[in-house]
TORDO-953733 format. One record per residue: residue number from 1; residue in three letters; x, y, z of N, C-alpha, C in turn. Coordinates in nm, 3 decimals. Example, Ala and Ser with C-alpha at 12.3 -4.5 7.8 and 13.67 -1.06 7.14 Angstrom:
<rs>
+-----+-----+---------+---------+---------+---------+---------+---------+---------+---------+---------+
!   n ! res !     n.x !     n.y !     n.z !    ca.x !    ca.y !    ca.z !     c.x !     c.y !     c.z !
+-----+-----+---------+---------+---------+---------+---------+---------+---------+---------+---------+
!   1 ! ala !   1.319 !  -0.569 !   0.780 !   1.230 !  -0.450 !   0.780 !   1.320 !  -0.330 !   0.780 !
!   2 ! ser !   1.285 !  -0.225 !   0.708 !   1.367 !  -0.106 !   0.714 !   1.290 !   0.003 !   0.787 !
+-----+-----+---------+---------+---------+---------+---------+---------+---------+---------+---------+
</rs>
This chain:
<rs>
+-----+-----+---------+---------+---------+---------+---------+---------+---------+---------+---------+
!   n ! res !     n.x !     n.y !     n.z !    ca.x !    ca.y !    ca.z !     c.x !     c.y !     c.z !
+-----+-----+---------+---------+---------+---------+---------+---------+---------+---------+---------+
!   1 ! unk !  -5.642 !  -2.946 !   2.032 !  -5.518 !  -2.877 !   2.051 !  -5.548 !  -2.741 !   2.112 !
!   2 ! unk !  -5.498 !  -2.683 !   2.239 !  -5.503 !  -2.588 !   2.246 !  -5.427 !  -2.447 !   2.208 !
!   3 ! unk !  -5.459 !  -2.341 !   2.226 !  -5.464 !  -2.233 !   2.124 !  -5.294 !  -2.186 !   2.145 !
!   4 ! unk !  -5.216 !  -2.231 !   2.294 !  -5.048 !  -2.237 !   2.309 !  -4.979 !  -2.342 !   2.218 !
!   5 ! unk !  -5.046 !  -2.416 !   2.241 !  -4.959 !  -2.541 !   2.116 !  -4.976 !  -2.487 !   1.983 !
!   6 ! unk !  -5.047 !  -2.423 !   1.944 !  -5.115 !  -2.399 !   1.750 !  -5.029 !  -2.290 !   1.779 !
!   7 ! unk !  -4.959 !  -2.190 !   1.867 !  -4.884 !  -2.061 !   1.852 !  -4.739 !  -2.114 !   1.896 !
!   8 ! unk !  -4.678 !  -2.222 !   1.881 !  -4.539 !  -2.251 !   1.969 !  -4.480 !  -2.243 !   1.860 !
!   9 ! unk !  -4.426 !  -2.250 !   1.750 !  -4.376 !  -2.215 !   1.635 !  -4.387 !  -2.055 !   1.548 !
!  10 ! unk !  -4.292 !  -2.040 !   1.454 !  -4.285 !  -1.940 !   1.395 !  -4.383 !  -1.944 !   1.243 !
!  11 ! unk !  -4.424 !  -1.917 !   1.204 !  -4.525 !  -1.909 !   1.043 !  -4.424 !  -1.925 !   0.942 !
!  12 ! unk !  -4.447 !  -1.953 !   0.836 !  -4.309 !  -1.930 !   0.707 !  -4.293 !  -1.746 !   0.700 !
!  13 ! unk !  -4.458 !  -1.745 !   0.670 !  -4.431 !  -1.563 !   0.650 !  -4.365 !  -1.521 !   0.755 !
!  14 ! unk !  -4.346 !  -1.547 !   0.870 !  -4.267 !  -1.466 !   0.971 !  -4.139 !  -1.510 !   0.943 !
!  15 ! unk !  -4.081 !  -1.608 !   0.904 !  -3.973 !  -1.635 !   0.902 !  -3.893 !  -1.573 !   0.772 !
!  16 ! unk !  -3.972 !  -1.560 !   0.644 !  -3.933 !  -1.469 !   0.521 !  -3.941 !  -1.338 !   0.574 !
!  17 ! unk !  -4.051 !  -1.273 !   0.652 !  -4.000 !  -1.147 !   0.664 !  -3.855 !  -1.132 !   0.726 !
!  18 ! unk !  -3.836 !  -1.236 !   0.840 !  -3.720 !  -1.193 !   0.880 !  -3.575 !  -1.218 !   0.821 !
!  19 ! unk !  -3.574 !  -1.311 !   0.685 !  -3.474 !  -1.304 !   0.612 !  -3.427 !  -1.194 !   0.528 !
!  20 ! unk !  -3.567 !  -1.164 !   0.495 !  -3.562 !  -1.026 !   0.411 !  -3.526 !  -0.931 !   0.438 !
!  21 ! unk !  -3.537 !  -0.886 !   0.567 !  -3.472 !  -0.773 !   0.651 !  -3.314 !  -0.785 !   0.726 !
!  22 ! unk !  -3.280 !  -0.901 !   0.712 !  -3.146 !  -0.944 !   0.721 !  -3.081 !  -0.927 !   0.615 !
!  23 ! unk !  -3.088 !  -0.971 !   0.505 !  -3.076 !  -0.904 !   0.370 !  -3.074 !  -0.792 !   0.345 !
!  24 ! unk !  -3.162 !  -0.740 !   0.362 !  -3.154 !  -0.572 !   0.298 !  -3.036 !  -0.479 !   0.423 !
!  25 ! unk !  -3.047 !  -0.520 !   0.552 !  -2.949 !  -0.493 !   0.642 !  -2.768 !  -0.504 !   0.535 !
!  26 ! unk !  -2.743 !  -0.632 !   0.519 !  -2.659 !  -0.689 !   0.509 !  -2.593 !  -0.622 !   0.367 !
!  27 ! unk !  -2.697 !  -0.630 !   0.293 !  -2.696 !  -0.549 !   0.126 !  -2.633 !  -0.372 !   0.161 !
!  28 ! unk !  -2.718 !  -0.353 !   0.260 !  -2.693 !  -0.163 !   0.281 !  -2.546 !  -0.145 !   0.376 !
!  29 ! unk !  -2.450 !  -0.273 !   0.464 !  -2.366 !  -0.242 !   0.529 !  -2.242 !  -0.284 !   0.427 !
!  30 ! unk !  -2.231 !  -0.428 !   0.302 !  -2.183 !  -0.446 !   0.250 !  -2.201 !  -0.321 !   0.100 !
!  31 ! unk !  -2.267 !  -0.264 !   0.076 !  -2.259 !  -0.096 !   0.004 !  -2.151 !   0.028 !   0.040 !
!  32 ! unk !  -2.201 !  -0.009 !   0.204 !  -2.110 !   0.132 !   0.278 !  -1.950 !   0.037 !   0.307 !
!  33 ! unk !  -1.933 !  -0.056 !   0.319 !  -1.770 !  -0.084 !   0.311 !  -1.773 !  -0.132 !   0.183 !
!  34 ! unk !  -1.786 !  -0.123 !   0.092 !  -1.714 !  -0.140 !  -0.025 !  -1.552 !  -0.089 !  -0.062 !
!  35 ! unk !  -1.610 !   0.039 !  -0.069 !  -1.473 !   0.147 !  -0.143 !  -1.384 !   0.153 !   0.034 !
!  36 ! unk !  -1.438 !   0.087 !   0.137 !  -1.288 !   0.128 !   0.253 !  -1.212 !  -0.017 !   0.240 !
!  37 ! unk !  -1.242 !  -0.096 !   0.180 !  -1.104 !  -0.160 !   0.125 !  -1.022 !  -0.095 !   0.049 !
!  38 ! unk !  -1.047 !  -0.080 !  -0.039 !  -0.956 !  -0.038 !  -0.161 !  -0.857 !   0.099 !  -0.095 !
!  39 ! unk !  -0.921 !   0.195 !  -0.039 !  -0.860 !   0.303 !   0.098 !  -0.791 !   0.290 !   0.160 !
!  40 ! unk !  -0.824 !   0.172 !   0.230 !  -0.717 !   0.095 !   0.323 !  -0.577 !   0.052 !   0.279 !
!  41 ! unk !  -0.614 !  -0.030 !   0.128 !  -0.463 !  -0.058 !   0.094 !  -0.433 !   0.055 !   0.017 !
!  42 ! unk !  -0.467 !   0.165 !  -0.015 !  -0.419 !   0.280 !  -0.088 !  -0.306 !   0.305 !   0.007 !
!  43 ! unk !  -0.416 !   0.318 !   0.148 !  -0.306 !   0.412 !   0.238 !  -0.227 !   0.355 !   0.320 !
!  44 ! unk !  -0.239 !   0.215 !   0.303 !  -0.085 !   0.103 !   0.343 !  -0.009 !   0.108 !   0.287 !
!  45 ! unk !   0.007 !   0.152 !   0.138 !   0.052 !   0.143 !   0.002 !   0.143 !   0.306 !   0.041 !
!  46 ! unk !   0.080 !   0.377 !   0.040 !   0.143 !   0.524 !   0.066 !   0.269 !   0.513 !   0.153 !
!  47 ! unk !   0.204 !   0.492 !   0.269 !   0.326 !   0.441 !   0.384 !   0.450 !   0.365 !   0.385 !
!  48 ! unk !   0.392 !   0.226 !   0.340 !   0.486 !   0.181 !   0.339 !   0.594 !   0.230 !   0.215 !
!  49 ! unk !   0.573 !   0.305 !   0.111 !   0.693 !   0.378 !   0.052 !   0.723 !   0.503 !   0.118 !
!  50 ! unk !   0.672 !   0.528 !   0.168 !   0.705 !   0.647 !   0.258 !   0.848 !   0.589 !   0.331 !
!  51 ! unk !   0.825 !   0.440 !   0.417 !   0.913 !   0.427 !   0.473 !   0.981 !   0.375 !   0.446 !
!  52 ! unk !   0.966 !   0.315 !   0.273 !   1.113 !   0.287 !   0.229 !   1.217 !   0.439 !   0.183 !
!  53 ! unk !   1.127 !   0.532 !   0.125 !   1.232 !   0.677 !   0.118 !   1.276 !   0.727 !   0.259 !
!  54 ! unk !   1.233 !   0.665 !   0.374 !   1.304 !   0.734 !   0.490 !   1.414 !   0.642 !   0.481 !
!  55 ! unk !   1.395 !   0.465 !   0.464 !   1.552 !   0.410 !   0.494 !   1.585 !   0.428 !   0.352 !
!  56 ! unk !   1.565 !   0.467 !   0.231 !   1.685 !   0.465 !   0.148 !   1.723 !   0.620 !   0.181 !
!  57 ! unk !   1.673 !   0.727 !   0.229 !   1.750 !   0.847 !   0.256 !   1.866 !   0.822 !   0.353 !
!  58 ! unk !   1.832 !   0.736 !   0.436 !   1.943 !   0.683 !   0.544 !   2.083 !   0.587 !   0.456 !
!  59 ! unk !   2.040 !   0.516 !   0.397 !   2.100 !   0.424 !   0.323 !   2.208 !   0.554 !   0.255 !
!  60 ! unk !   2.159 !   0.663 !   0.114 !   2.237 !   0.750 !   0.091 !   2.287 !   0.797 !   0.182 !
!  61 ! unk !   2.272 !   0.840 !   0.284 !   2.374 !   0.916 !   0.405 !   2.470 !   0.889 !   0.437 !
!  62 ! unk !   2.470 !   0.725 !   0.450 !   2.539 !   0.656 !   0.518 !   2.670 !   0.591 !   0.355 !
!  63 ! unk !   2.632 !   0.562 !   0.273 !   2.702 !   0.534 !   0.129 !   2.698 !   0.628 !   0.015 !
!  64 ! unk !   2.689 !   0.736 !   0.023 !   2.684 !   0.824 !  -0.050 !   2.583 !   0.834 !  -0.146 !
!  65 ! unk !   2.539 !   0.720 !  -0.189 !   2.396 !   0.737 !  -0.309 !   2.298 !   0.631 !  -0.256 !
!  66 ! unk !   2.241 !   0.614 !  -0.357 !   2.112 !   0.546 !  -0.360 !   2.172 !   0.367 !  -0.386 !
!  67 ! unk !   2.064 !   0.298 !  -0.338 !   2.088 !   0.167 !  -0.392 !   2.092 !   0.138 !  -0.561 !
!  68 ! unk !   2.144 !   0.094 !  -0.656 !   2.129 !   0.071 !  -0.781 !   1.971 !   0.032 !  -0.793 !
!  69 ! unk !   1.955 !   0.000 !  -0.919 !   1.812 !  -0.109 !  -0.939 !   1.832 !  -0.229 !  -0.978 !
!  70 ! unk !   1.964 !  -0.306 !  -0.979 !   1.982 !  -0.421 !  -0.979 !   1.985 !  -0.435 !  -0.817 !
!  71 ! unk !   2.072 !  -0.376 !  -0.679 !   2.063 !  -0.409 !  -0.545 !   1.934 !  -0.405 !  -0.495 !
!  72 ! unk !   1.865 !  -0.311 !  -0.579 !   1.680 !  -0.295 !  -0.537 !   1.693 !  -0.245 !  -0.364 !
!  73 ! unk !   1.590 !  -0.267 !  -0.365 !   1.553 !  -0.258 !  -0.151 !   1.602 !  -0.349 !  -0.104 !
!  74 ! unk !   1.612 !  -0.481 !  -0.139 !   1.711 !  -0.572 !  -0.009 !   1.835 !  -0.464 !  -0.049 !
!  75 ! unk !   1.892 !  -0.414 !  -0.056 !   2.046 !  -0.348 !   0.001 !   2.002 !  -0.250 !   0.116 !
!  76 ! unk !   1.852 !  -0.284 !   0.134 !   1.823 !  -0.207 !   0.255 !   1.864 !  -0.297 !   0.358 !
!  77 ! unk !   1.804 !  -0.420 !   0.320 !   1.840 !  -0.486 !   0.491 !   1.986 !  -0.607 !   0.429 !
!  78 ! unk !   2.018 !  -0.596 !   0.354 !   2.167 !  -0.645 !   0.326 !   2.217 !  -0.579 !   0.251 !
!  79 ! unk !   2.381 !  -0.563 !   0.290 !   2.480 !  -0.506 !   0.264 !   2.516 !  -0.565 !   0.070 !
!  80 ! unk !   2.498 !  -0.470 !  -0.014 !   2.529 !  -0.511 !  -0.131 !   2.699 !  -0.533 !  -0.125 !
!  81 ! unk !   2.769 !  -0.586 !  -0.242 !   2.906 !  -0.594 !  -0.224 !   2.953 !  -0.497 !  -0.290 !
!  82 ! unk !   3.107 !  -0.451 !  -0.222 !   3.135 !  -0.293 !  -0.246 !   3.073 !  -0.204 !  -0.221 !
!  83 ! unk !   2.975 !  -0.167 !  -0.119 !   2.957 !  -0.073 !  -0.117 !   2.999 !  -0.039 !   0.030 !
!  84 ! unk !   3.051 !   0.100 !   0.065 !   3.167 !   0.142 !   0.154 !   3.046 !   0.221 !   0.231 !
!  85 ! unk !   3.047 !   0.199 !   0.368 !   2.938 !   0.296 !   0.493 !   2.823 !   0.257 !   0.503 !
!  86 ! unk !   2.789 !   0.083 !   0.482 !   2.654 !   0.084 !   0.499 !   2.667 !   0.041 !   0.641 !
!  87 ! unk !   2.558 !   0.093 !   0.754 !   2.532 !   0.057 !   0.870 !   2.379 !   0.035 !   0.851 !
!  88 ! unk !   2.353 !  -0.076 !   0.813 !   2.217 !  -0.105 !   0.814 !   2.202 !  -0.250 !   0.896 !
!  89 ! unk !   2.137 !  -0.298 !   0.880 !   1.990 !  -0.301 !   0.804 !   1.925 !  -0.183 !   0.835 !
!  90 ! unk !   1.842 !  -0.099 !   0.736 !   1.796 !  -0.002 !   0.734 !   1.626 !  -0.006 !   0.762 !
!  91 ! unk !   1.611 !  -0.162 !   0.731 !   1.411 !  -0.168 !   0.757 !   1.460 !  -0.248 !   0.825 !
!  92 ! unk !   1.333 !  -0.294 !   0.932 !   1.377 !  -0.386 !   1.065 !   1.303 !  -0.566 !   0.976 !
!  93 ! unk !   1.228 !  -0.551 !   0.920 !   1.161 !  -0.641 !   0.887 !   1.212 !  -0.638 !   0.738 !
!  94 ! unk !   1.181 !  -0.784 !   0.671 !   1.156 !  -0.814 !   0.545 !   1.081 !  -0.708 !   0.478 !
!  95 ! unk !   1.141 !  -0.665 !   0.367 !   1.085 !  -0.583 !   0.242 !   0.984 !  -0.651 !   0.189 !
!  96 ! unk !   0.847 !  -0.604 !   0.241 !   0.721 !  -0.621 !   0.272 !   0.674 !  -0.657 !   0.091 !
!  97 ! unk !   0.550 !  -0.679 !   0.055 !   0.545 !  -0.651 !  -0.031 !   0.404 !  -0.609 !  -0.113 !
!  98 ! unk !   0.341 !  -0.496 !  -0.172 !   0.261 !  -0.401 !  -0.176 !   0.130 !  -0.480 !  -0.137 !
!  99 ! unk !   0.023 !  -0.400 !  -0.087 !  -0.090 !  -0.464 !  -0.013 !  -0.161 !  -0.577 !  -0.141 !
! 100 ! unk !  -0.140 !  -0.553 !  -0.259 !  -0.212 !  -0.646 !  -0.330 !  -0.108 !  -0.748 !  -0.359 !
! 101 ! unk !  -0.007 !  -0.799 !  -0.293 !   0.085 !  -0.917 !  -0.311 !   0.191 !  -0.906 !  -0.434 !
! 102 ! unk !   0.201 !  -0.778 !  -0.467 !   0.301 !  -0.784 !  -0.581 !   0.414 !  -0.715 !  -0.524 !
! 103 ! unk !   0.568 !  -0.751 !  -0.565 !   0.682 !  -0.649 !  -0.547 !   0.646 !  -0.511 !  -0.574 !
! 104 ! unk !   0.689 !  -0.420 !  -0.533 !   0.744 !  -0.245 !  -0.514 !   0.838 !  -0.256 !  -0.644 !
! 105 ! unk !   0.802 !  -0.177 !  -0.773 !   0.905 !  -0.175 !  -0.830 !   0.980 !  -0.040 !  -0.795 !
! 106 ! unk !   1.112 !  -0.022 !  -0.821 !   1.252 !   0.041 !  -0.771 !   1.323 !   0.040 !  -0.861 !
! 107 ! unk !   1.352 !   0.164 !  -0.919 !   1.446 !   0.213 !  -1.028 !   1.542 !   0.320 !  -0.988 !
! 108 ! unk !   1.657 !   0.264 !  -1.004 !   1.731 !   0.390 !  -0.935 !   1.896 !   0.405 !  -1.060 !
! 109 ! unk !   1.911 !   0.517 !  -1.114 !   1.835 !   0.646 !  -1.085 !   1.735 !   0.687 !  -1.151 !
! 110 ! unk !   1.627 !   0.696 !  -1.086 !   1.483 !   0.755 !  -1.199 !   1.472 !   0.880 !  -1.287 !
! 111 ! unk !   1.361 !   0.866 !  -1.325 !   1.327 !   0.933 !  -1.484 !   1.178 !   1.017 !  -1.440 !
! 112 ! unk !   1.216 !   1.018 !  -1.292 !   1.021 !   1.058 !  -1.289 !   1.027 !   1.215 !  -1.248 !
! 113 ! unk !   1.163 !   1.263 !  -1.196 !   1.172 !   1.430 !  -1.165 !   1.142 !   1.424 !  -1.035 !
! 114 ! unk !   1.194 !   1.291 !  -0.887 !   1.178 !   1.354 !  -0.777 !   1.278 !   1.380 !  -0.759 !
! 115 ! unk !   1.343 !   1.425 !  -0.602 !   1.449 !   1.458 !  -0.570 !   1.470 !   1.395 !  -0.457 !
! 116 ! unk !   1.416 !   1.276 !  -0.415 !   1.501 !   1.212 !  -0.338 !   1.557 !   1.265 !  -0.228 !
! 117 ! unk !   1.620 !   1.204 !  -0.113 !   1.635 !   1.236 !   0.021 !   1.717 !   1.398 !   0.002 !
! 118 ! unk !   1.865 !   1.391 !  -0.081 !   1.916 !   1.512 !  -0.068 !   1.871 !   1.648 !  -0.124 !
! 119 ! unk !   1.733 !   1.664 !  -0.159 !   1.674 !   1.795 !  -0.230 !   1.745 !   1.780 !  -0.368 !
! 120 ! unk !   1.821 !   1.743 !  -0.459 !   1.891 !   1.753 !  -0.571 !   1.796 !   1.730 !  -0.631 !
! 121 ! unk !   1.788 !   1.820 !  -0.785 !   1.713 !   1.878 !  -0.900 !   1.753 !   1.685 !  -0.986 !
! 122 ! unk !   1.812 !   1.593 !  -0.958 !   1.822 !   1.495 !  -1.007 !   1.749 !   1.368 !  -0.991 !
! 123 ! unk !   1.654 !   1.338 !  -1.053 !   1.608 !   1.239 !  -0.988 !   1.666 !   1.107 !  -0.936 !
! 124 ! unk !   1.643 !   1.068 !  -0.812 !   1.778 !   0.975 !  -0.784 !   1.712 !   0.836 !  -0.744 !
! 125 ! unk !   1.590 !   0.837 !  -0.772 !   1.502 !   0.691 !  -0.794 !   1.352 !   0.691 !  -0.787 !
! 126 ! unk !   1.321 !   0.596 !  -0.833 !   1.170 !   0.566 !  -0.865 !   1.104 !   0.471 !  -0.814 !
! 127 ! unk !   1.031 !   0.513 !  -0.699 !   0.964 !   0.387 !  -0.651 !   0.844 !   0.351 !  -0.626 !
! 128 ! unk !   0.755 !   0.236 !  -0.715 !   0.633 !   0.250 !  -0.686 !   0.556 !   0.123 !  -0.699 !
! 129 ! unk !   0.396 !   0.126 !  -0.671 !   0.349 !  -0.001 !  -0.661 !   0.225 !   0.002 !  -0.792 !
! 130 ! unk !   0.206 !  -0.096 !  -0.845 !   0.128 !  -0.115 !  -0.958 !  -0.044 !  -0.093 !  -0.904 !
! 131 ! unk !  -0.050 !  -0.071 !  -0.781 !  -0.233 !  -0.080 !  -0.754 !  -0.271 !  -0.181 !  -0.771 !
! 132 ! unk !  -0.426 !  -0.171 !  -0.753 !  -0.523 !  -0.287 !  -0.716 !  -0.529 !  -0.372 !  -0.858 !
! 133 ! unk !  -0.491 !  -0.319 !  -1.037 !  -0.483 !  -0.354 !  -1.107 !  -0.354 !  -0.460 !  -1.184 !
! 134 ! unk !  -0.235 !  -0.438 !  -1.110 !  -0.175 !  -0.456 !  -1.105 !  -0.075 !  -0.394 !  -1.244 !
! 135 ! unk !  -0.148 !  -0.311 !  -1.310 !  -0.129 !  -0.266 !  -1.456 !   0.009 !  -0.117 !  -1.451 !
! 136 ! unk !   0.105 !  -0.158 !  -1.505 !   0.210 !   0.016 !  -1.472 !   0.125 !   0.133 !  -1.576 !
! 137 ! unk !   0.131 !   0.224 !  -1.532 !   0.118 !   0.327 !  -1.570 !  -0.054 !   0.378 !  -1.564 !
! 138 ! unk !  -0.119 !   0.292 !  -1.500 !  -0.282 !   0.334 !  -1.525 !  -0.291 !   0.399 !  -1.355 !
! 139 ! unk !  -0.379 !   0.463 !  -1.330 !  -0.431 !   0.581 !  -1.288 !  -0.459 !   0.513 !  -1.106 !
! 140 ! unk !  -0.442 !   0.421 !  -1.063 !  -0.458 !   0.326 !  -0.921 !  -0.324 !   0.347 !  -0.900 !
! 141 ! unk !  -0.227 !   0.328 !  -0.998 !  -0.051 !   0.314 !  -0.939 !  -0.014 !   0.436 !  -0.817 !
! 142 ! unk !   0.077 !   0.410 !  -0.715 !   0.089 !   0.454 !  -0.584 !   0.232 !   0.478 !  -0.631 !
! 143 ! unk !   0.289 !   0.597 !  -0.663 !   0.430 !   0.634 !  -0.707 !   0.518 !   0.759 !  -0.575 !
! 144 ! unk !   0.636 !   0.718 !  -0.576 !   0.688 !   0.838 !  -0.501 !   0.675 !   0.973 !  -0.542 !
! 145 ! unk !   0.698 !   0.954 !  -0.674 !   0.703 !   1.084 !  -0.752 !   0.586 !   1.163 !  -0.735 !
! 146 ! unk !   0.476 !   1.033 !  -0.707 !   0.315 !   1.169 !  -0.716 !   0.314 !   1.202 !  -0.558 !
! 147 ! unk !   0.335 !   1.127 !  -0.467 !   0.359 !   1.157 !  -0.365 !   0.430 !   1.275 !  -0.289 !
! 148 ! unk !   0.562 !   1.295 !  -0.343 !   0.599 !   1.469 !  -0.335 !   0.574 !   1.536 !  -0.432 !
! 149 ! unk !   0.496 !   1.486 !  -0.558 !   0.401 !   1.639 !  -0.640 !   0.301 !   1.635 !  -0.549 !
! 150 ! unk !   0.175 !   1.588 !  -0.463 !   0.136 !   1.596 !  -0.428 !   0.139 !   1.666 !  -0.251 !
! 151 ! unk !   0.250 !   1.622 !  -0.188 !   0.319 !   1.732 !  -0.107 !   0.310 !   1.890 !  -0.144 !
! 152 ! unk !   0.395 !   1.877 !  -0.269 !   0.407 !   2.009 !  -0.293 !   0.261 !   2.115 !  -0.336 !
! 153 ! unk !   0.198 !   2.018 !  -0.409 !   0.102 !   2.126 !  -0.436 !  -0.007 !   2.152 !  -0.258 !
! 154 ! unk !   0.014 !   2.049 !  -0.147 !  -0.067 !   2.095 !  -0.032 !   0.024 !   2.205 !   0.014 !
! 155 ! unk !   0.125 !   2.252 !  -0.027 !   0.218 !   2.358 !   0.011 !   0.147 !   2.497 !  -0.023 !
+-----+-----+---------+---------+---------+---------+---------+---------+---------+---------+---------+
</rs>
């Protein structure tokens, strides 16, 4: 056999080194995206209540208050009954629902001390998403209310 034929293949050891270093590659890029998931839907999560308080500020403008918490957010994109000045649909799309697949809960009128589209010292609803836990009240939850305390204190 000559000495090109005995070298036309790879060795095992060459072939473990090169798994190993694919690995440790793979180990050190799956480390550094870990925590930009969870970021990502934080700050999908932010937004998209962001842009439900822009159409329910529209929604009050247009009907004088807020949606109840029985009409919830569909009275964003349908007209609840009795209620006088809605020109909506107010979201263009289906009332999405929070990046980890659960409903937006919506309480209106809330108990949390924001003030809602018209500046009033009353809180005039509560809207928020349970986080990656899906648990109310633990420390991941994405709320309106912390959202303009948090406004206010970058003030």
């Amino acid at each position: 056999m000559s000495r090109r034929q005995r070298r036309a293949g790879f060795t095992l050891i060459e072939l473990m080194l090169v798994i190993v270093i694919i690995a440790t590659l793979a180990a050190i890029v799956a480390t550094n995206l870990a925590g930009k998931s969870t970021e990502g839907k934080n700050g999908a999560a932010t937004a998209q209540i962001a842009s439900f308080e822009e159409a329910l500020d529209f929604f009050e403008a247009d009907c004088g208050r807020y949606p109840t918490s029985s009409e919830g957010l569909e009275a964003l994109r349908t007209q609840p009954s009795g209620v006088k000045g809605w020109k909506g649909p107010y979201m263009k799309k289906e009332i999405p629902l929070d990046p980890w697949g659960n409903a937006y809960k919506y309480v209106s009128p809330g108990s949390h001390g924001g003030t809602g589209g018209t500046g009033s010292a009353v809180a005039s609803y509560d809207l928020s998403s349970n986080g990656a836990d899906g648990q109310e009240g633990t420390p991941d939850d994405i709320s309106s209310w912390n959202m303009q305390k948090d406004l206010k204190d970058k003030k």
